[in-house]
C-alpha positions in Angstrom: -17.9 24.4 -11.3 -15.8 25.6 -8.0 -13.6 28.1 -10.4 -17.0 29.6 -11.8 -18.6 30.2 -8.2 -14.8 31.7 -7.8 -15.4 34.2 -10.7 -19.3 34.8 -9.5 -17.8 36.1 -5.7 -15.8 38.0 -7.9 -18.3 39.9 -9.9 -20.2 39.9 -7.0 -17.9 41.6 -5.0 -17.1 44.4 -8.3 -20.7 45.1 -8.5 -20.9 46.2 -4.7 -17.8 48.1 -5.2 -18.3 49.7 -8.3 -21.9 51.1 -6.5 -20.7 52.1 -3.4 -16.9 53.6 -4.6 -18.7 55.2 -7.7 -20.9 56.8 -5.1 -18.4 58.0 -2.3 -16.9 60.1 -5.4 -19.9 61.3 -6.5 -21.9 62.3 -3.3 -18.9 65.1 -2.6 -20.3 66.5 -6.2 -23.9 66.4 -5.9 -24.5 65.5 -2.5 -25.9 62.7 -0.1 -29.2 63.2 -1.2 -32.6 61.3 -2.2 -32.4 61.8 -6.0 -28.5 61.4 -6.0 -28.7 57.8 -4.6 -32.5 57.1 -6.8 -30.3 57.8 -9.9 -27.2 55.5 -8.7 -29.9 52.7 -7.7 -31.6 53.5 -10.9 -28.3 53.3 -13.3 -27.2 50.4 -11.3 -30.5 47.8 -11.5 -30.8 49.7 -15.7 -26.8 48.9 -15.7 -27.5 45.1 -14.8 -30.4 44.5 -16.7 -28.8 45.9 -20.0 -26.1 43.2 -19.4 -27.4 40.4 -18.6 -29.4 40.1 -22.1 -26.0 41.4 -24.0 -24.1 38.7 -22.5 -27.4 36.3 -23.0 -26.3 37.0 -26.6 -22.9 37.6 -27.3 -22.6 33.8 -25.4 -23.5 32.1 -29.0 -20.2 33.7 -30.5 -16.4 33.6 -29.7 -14.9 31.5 -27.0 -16.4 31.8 -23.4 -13.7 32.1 -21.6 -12.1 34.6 -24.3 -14.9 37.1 -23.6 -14.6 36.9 -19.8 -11.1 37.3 -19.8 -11.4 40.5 -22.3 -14.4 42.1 -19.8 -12.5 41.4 -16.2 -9.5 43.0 -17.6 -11.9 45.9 -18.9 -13.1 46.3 -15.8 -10.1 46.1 -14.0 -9.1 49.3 -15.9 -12.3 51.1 -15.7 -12.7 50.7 -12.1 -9.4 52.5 -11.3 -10.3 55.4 -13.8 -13.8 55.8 -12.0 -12.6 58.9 -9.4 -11.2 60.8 -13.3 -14.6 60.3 -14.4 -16.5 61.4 -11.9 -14.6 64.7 -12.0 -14.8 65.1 -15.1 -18.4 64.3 -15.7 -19.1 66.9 -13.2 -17.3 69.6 -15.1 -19.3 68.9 -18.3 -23.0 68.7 -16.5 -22.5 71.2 -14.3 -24.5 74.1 -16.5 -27.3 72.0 -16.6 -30.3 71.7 -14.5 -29.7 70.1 -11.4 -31.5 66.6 -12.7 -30.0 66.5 -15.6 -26.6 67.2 -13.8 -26.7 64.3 -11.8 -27.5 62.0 -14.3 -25.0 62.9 -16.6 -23.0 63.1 -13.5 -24.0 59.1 -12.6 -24.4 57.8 -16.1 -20.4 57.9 -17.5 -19.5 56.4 -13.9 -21.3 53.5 -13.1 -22.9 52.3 -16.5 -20.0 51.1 -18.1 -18.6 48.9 -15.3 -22.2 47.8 -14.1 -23.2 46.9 -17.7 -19.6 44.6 -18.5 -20.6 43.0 -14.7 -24.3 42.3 -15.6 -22.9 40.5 -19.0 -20.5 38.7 -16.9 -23.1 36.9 -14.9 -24.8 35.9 -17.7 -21.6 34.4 -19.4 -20.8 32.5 -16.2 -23.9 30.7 -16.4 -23.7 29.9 -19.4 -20.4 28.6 -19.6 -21.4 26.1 -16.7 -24.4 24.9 -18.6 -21.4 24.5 -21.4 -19.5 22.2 -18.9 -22.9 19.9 -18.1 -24.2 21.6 -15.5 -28.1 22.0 -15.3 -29.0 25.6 -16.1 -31.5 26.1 -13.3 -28.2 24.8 -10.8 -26.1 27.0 -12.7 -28.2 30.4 -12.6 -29.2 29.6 -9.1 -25.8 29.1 -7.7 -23.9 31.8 -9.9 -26.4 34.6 -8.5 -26.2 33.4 -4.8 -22.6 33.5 -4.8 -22.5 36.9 -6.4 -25.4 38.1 -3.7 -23.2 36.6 -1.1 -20.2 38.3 -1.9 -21.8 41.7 -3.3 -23.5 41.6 0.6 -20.0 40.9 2.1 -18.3 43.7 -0.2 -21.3 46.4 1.3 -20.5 45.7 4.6 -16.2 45.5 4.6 -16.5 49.4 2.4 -19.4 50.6 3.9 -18.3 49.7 7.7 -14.8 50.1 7.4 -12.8 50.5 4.7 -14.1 53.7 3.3 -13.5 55.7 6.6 -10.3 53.6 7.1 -8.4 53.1 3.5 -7.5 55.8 1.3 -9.9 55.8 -1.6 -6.9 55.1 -4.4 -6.1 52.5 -2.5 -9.3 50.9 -2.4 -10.0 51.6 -6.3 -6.8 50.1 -6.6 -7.5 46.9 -4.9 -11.2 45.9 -6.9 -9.1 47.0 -9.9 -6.6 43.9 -8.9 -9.3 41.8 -7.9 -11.2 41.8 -10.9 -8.0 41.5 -13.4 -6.9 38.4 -11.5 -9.9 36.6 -12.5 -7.9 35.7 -15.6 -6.3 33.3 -13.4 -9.6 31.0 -13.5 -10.2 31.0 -17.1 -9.3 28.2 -19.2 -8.3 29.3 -22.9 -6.6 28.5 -26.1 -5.8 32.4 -25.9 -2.6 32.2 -23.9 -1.0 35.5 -24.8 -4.8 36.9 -24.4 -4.5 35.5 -20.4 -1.3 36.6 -19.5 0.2 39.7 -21.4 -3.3 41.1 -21.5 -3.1 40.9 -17.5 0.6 42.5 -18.0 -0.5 45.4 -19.7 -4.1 45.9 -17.8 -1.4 45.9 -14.3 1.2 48.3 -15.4 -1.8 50.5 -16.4 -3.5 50.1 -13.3 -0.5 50.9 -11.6 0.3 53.9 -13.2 -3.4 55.5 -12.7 -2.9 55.0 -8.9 -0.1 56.7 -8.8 -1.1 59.9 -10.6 -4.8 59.3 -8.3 -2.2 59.1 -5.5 -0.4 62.4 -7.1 -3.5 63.9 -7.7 -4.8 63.7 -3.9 -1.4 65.1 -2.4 -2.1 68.5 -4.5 -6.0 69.1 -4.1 -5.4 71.7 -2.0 -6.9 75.1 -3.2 -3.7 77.8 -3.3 -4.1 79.8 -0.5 -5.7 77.1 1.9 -4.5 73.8 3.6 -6.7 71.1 4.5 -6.2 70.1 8.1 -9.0 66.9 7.7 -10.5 64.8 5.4 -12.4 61.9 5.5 -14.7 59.9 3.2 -17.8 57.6 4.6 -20.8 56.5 4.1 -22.2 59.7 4.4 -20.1 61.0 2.5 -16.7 63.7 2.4 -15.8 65.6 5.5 -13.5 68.1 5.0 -11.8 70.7 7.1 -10.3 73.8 5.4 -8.4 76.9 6.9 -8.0 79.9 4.7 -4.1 81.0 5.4 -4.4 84.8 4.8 -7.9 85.1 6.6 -7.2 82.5 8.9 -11.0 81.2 8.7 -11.2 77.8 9.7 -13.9 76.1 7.2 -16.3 72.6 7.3 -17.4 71.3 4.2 -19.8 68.3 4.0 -19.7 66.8 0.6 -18.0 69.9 -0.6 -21.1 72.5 1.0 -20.2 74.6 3.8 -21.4 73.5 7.0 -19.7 76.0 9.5 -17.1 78.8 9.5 -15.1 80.1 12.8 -13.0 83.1 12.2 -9.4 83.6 13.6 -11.8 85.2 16.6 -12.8 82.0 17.3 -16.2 83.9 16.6 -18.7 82.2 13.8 -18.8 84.4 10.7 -22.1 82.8 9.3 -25.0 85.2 10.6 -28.0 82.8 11.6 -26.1 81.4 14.3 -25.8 85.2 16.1 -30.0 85.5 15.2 -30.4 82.0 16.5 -28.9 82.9 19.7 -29.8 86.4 20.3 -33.4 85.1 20.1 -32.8 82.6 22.7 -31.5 84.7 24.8 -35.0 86.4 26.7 -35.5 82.5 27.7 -34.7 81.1 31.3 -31.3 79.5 32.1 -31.8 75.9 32.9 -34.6 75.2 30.3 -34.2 71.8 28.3 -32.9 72.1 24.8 -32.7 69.7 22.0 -30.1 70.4 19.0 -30.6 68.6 16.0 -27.8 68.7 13.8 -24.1 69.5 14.9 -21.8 71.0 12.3 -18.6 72.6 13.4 -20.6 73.4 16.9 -21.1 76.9 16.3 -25.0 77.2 17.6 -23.9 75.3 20.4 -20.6 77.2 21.2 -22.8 80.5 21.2 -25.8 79.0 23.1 -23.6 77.7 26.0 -23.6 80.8 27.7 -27.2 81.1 28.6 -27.4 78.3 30.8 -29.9 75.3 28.6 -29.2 72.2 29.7 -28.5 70.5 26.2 -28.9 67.4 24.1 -27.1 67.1 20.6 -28.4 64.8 18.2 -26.0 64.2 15.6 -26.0 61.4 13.1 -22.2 61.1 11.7 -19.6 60.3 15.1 -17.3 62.3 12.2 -18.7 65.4 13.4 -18.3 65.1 16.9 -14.6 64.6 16.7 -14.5 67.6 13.8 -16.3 69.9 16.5 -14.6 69.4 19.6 -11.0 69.1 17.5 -11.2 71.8 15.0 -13.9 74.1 16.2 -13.6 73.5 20.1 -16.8 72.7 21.3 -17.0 72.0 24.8 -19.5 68.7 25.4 -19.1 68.6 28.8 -21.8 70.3 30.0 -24.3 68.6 27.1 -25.3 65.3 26.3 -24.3 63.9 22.9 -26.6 61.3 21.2 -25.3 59.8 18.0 -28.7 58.7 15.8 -31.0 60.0 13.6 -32.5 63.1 14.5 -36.3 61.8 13.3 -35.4 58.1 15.0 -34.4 60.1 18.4 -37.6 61.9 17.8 -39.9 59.0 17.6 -38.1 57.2 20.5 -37.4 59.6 23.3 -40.0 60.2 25.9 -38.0 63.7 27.1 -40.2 66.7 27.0 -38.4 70.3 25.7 -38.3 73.8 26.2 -36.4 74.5 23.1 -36.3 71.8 20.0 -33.5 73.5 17.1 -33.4 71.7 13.7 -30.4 72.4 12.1 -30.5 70.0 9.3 -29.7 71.4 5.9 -26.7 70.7 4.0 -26.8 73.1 1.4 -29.4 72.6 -1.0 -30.0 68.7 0.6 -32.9 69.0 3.0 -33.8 66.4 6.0 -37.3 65.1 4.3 -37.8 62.2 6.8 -37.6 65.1 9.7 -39.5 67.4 7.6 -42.9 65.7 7.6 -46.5 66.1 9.2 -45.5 62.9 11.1 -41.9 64.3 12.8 -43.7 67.7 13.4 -46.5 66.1 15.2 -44.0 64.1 17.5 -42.3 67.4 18.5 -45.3 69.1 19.2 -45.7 66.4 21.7 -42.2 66.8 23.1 -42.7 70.7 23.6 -43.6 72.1 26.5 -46.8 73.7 27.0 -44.2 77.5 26.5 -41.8 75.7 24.3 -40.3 76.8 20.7 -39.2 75.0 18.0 -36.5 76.7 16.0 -35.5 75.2 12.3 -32.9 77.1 10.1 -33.5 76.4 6.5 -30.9 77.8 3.5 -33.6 78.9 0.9 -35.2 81.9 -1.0 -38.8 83.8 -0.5 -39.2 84.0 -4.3 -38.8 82.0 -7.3 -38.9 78.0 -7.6 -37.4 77.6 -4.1 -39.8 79.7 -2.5 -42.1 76.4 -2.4 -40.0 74.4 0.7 -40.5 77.9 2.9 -44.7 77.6 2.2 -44.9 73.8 1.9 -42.8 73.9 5.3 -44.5 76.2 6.7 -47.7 75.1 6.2 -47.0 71.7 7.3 -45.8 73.0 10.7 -49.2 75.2 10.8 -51.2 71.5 10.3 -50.2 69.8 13.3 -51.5 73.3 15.3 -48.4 75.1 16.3 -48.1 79.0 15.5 -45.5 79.5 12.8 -43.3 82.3 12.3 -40.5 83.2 9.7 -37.2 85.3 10.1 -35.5 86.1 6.9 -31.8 87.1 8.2 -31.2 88.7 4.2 -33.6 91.0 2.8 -33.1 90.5 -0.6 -36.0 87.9 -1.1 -34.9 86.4 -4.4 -31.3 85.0 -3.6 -30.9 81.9 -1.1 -30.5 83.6 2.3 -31.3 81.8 5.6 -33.9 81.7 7.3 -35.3 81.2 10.6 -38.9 79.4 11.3 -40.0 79.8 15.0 -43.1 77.7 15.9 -44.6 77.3 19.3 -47.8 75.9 20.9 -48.9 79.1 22.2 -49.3 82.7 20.0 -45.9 84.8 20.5 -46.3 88.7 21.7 -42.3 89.6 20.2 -43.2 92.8 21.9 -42.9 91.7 25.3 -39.9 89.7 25.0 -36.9 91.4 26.5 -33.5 90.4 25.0 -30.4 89.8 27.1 -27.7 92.3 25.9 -26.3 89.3 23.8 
């Protein structure tokens, strides 16, 4: 029984990885958002399902141990060929509607593995009813051990080893894990054991190394990456552009911030954002939700707010003040969640920004009636809230800018929009200025900013 609840940490332990590693290289595709992660859940619990019936079945024929040893070797080699398949599902859904995108996107990556995993569990079981065991002990201990160890696998990637380990390597390691599960399997098949775990090896091996090769030239010609990072919020990147020498962010591969050789910011809305800010009174209290390369805060520094940044990934904060030289000394950094800071501080504001967006992914548990009515509290009776959304004024997208207007408008602040590009049909940013108080723009008087 001991060498079965062996093999069970060991699936255990795949399934967590397989999720969160298929995920880390599929976030930088289609972002950290709500639907990405509801179709990785969704594969993953369809995945599971799927295999524990096959394996319920495919238990009555063949040797036991013969099929376990053929599926931990299959999964060995699937698990280091994940990052290849990500890309290149990605390539093929890419012309399709976003939905349909990411599940083609998910679908290649995770089912496969998940599925061989799922009939694994159902094989071990059954092979330790096979050795006398009673099948309510069997099933009972066979899924706690793999709970155990797919909760212990969450929390070694997720905490540390995806911000700390090259991805390869890690892809590389589960790959090794779940081949030397042969090791545990009694069989007649000898030369199924052990030049079946030869062969699955030297092939692992090789598809590190070209992963290995394969990272070493991403670079785009004409760029050089100065950062990169993975974690569980996904891929940080930082990008300089040689000839232009515009220093780039990307956040799971959208663009976050730009700083020209200047050191000015070359994406518009920051300028708008701060030339509107600039008729209020130095020493007013501002709140800054949402970092990025620092840009907003770089340019806002000179009028005098006393500042808090509220910025979720610590990444940022060492990508800002590194790469983009923001200056924190004369603000106060919070690392949280902009809504959790929301809901928890008893400060009251003159000025509340929400720079959220990444890309297309939106902040929907800051976005609510709920969050608005807490920062409505947390103005001052004269204070603004300012929110910079990426979107367009016509077409399907046009329904965030009413729905977030009008949602704004419900918990009794005066709402205002700013469209920085006058086309109204392609995605342009846009500026939403809400306050407790009706706004006379005609008696505001701009500093020569």
């Amino acid at each position: 029984m001991n060498r079965i609840l062996l093999l069970a940490l060991i699936e255990g332990a795949l399934v967590m990885a397989i999720e969160l590693l298929g995920g880390s290289v599929i976030i930088p595709f289609y972002g950290n958002g709500l639907e990405v992660w509801t179709f990785i859940l969704g594969i993953t619990m369809a995945s599971l399902s799927l295999g524990y019936f096959v394996g319920s079945v495919i238990s009555k024929y063949w040797n036991i141990s013969a099929w376990l040893t053929v599926f931990y070797l299959l999964i060995g080699v699937i698990i280091i060929y994940i990052p290849l398949l990500a890309q290149e599902s990605f390539e093929v859904a890419v012309n399709e509607n976003f939905d349909h995108t990411i599940f083609w996107g998910v679908f290649p990556v995770l089912f496969i593995p998940l599925s061989l995993c799922g009939i694994i569990s159902s094989l071990l079981i059954c092979l330790a009813a096979k050795e006398g065991n009673e099948i309510s002990v069997s099933s009972g201990m066979v899924y706690g051990y793999s709970t155990l160890a797919g909760v212990l696998t969450a929390l070694f990637i997720g905490l540390f080893a995806l911000e700390n380990i090259d991805n390869s390597l890690l892809f590389f390691i589960f790959s090794c894990i779940s081949i030397s599960g042969v090791f545990l399997l009694n069989h007649r098949l000898i030369i199924l054991k052990y030049l079946g775990f030869g062969f699955t090896f030297l092939l692992i091996v090789f598809c590190y190394l070209t992963l290995k090769a394969s990272n070493n030239e991403s670079e785009v010609p004409g760029t050089k990456i100065l950062y990169k990072n993975r974690g569980i919020l996904g891929e940080i990147k930082v990008v300089d552009e040689i000839v232009s020498g515009t220093r780039m962010l990307y956040v799971n591969n959208a663009l976050q911030s730009t700083l020209g050789k200047d050191g000015l910011a070359s994406l518009p809305y920051v300028k708008y954002i701060g030339f509107f800010l600039s008729h209020r009174k130095k020493n007013e209290r501002l709140l800054l939700a949402g970092l990025g390369g620092g840009n907003l805060l770089r340019d806002l520094q000179p009028l005098g707010f006393k500042t808090d940044v509220v910025e979720l990934d610590e990444r940022i904060v060492y990508v800002a003040e590194k790469y983009f030289g923001s200056d924190f000394s004369k603000c106060h950094v919070i690392i949280d969640d902009a809504r959790h800071f929301i809901n928890t501080t008893d400060e009251k504001y003159d000025i509340i920004i929400l720079d959220l967006s990444l890309g297309e992914i939106i902040p929907s548990n800051v976005y609510t009636k709920e969050a608005f009515e807490k920062i409505n509290e947390l103005l001052t009776e004269n204070g603004l809230l300012v929110l910079h959304l990426f979107c367009a004024e016509k077409g399907f997208s046009s329904n965030s800018i009413f729905s977030l207007g009008y949602t704004m408008e419900s918990v009794g602040l005066n709402v205002y929009l700013f469209n920085n590009n006058h086309d109204p049909v392609l995605p342009s940013p846009y500026i939403f200025v809400a306050s407790k108080k009706k706004i006379d723009f005609n008696t505001m008087q701009y500093a020569n900013y």
